[in-house]
C-alpha positions in Angstrom: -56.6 202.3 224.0 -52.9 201.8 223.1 -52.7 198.3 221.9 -49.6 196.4 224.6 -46.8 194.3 222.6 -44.5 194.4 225.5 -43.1 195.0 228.8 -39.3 195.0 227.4 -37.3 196.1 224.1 -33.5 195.4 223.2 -31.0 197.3 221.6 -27.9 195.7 219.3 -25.0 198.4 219.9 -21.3 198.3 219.2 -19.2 196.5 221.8 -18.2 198.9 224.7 -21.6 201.3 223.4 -23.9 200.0 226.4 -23.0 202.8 228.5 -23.1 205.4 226.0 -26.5 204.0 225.0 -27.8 203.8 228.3 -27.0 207.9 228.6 -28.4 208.7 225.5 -32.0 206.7 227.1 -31.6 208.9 230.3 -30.9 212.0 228.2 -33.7 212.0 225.9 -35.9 212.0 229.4 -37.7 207.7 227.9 -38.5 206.7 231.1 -36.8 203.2 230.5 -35.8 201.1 232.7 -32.5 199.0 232.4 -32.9 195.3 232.5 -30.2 193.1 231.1 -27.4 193.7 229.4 -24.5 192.0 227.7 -22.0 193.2 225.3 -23.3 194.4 222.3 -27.2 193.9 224.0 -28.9 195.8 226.1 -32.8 195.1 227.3 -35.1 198.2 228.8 -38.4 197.6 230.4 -41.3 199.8 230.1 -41.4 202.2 232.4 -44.6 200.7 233.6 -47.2 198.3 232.9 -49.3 201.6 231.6 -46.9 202.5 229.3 -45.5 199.4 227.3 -43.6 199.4 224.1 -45.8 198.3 220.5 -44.2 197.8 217.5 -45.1 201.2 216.3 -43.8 203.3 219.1 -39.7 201.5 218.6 -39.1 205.4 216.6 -37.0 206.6 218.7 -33.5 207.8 216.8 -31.2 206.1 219.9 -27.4 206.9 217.7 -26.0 203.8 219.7 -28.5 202.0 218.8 -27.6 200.0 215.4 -31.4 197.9 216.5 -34.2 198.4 218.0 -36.9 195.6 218.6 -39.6 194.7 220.4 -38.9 192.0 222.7 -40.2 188.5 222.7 -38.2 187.1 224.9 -35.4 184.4 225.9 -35.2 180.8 224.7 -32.7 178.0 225.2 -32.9 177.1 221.2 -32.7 179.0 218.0 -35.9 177.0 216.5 -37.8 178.2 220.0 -37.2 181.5 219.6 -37.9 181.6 215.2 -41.4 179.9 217.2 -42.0 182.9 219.5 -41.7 185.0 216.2 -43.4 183.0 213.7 -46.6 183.0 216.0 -46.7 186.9 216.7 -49.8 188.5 215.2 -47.6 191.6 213.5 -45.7 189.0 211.8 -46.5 188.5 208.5 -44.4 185.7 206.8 -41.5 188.5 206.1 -37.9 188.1 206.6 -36.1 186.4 210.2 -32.6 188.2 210.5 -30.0 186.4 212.5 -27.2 187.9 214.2 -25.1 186.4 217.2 -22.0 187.9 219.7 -19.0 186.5 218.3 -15.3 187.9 217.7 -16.1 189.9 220.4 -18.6 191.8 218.5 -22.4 191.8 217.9 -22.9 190.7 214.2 -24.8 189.3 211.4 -24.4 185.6 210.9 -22.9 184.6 207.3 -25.2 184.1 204.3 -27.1 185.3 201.3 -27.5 189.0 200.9 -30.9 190.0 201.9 -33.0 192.3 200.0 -34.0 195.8 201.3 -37.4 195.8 203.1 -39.9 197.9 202.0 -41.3 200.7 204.2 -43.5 199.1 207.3 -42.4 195.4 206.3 -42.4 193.6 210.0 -38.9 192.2 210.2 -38.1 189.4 212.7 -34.4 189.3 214.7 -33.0 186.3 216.2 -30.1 187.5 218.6 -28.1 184.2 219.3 -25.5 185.4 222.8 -24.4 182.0 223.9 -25.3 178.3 223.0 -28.4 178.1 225.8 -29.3 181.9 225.1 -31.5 183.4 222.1 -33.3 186.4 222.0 -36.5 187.0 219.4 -37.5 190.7 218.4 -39.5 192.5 216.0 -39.3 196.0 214.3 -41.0 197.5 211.4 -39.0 198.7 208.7 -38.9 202.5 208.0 -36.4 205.4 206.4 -33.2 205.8 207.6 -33.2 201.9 209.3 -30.5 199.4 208.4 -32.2 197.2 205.7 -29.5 194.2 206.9 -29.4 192.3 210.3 -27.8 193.8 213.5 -27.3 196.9 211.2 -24.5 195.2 210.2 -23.9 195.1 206.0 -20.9 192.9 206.2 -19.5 194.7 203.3 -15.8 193.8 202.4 -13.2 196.6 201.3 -11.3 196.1 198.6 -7.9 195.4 198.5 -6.8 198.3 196.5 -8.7 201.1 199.4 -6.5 203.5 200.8 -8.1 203.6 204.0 -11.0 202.3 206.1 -12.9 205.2 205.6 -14.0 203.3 202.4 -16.0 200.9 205.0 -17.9 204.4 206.9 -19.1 205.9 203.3 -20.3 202.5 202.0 -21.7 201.5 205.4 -24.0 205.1 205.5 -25.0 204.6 201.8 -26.4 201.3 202.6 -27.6 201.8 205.9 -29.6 205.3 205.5 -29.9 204.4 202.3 -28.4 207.3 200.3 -29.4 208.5 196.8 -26.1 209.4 195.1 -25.5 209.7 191.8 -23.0 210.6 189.0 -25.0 214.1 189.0 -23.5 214.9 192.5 -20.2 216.5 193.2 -18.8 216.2 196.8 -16.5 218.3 199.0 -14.8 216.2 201.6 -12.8 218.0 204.4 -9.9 215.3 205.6 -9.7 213.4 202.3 -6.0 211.7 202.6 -5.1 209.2 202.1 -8.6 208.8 200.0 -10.6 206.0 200.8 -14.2 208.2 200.9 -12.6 209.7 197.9 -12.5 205.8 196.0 -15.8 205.0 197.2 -17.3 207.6 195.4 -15.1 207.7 192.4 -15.8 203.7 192.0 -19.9 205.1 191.8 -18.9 207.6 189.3 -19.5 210.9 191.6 -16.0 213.8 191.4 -15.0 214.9 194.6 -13.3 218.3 195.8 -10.8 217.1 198.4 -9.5 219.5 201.0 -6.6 217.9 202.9 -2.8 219.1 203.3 -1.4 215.5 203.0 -0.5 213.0 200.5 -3.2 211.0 198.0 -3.1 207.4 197.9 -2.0 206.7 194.0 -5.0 205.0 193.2 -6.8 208.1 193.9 -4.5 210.3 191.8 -5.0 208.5 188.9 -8.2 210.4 188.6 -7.0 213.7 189.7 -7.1 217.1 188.0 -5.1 219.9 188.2 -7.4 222.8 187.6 -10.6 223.1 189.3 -12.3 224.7 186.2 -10.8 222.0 183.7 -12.7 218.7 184.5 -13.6 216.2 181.8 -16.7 215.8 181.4 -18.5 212.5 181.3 -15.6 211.1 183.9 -15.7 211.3 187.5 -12.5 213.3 188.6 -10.7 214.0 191.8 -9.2 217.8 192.8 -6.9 217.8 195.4 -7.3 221.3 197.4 -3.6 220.9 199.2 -4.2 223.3 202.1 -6.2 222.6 205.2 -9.6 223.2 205.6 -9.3 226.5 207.1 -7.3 228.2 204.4 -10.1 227.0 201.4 -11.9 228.7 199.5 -14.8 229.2 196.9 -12.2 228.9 193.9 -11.2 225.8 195.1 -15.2 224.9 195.7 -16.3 225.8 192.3 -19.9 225.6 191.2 -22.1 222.4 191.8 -20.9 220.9 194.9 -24.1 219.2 196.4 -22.6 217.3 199.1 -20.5 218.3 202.3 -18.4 215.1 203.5 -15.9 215.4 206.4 -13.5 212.5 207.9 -11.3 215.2 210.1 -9.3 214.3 213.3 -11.3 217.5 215.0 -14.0 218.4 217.4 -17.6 218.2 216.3 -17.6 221.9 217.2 -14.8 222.8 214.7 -16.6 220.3 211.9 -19.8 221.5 211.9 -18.1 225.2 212.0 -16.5 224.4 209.0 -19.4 223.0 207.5 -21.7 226.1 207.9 -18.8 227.5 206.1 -18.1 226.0 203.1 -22.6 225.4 202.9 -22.4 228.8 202.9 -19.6 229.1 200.1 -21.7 226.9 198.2 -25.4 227.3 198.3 -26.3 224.5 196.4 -25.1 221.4 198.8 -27.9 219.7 199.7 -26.8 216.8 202.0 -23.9 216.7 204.8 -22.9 213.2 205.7 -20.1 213.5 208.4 -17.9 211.0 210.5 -17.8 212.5 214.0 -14.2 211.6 216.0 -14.9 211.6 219.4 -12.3 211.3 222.8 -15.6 209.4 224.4 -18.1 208.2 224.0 -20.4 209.9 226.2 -20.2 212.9 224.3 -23.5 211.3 222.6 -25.5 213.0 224.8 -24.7 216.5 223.4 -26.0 215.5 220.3 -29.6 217.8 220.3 -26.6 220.8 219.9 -25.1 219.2 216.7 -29.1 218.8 215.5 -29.5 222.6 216.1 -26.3 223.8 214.5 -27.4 222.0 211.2 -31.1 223.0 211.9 -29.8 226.1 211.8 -27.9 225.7 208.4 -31.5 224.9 207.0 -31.1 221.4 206.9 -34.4 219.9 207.8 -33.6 216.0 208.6 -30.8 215.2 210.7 -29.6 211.8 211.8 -26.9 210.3 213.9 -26.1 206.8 214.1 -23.2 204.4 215.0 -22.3 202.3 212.5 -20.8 198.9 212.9 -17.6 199.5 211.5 -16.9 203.0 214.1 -15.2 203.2 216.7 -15.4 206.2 218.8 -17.2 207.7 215.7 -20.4 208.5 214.7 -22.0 209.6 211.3 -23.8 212.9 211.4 -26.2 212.8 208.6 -28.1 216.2 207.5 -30.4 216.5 204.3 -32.3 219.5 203.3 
């Protein structure tokens, strides 16, 4: 017999995601029922007392979901509900990750970086909504989870980044935990004014940009002219000047191994685009892109974005909301 945890889970989403999320549920046919819900929380009970949530059965790839934990319950005080966790059975000693609703937003509460979990580690999560109200969870750690509290990494841009798109390609390398390296050379569709395009010239990878506007100058200082004269033990930058539509495999080269895209355009025309320029370039092996959306609701056509990259031959596909998107989503796809 299934082991029973608990009636109730909760979800930590992006302010203004609850509804979104609370499609996504209904459209993946869970069975959950809604109970509570604040901004940036949302609680579902089990669909009945047959059919409760355990620790191991919280696998469900919910994009507006940043985390997912098994509930323990409400308390008045902080120290009660680090008590409700501390005395679980599944927990082992491991890490307590704090996060609280402030600034209008659901995030992690200031301190120490943590280090990544490994693989199955039982992780506890204090959610802190008001003074009188404190929420205790558990989830076991696994691929493609945030490693940091709420999902949230906290990370700061740097002063000298174009653009905030610096904060979505650091925020995916952390939380799906990306292996990128100098070896790699990216394509990115919607490059200007660069700040994807810093993030990965600061971690010594070249990108192939493909945008008709201007780079920022901190980019350009990096930049090549031809495409077929690179330097090489330096991580360069090629500006393709045209839009995506009008590029082609001279402008691609040989090598690329990732597809990146940050374009103002329907997931439709994106992942078009992508299935061309994967098939320009047989050897990309990972597609990480930022899907713009007009709402937010459009989550729930998200099994045809896994089957147009399913059909590119990519075997893993993952969407998730990250804490620094908006209406935005990142569409990750690995072979």
């Amino acid at each position: 017999m299934k082991e029973i945890e608990s009636e109730f889970i909760f979800a930590l989403t992006n302010t203004g995601s609850e509804s979104a999320l609370k499609l996504e549920v209904e459209t993946m046919n869970l069975g959950w029922k809604l109970s509570y819900q604040h901004k940036g929380f949302v609680t579902f009970k089990a669909a009945s007392e047959d059919d409760c949530f355990s620790l191991g059965s919280l696998d469900h790839p919910l994009a507006c979901a940043r985390r997912l934990c098994l509930s323990l319950g409400k308390s008045k005080t902080r120290e009660e509900a680090e008590r409700k966790i501390k005395l679980h059975p599944a927990y082992l000693g491991g890490a307590i990750h704090y996060v609280r609703f402030a600034n209008w937003k659901m995030e992690r509460e200031p301190g120490e970086p943590l280090d990544r979990p490994e693989e199955g580690d039982c992780i506890g999560t204090v959610v802190e909504i008001g003074p009188d109200e404190h929420w205790a969870g558990l989830h076991l750690h696994a691929p493609f989870l945030s490693p940091d509290p709420g999902g949230d990494s906290s990370i700061d841009m740097p002063p000298e980044s174009p653009s905030r798109a610096w904060l979505k390609l650091e925020e995916a390398v952390r939380f799906f935990d990306l292996a990128l390296s100098p070896k790699d050379i990216v394509v990115e569709l919607g490059c200007a004014p660069g700040g994807v395009v810093l993030a990965l010239l600061n971690r010594g990878i070249s990108v192939i940009g493909v945008d008709p506007a201007k780079m920022a100058d901190v980019v350009k200082a990096s930049a090549v002219l031809d495409r077929n004269l690179v330097p090489a033990n330096k991580a360069w930058f090629y500006h393709c000047c045209r839009p995506a539509a009008l590029a082609g495999k001279r402008d691609l080269g040989r090598g690329v191994t990732w597809f990146m895209s940050d374009m103002n355009q329907s997931p439709a025309v994106v992942l078009a685009e992508c299935e061309r320029f994967c098939n320009m370039s047989p050897t990309i092996r990972g597609v990480l892109i930022t899907l713009k959306l007009t709402e937010l609701d459009q989550v729930a056509e998200k099994q045809a974005w896994f089957d147009a990259l399913d059909d590119m031959g990519f075997k893993t596909v993952r969407l998730q909301q990250l804490s620094v998107h908006h209406k935005e989503f990142a569409l990750l796809a690995l072979r």
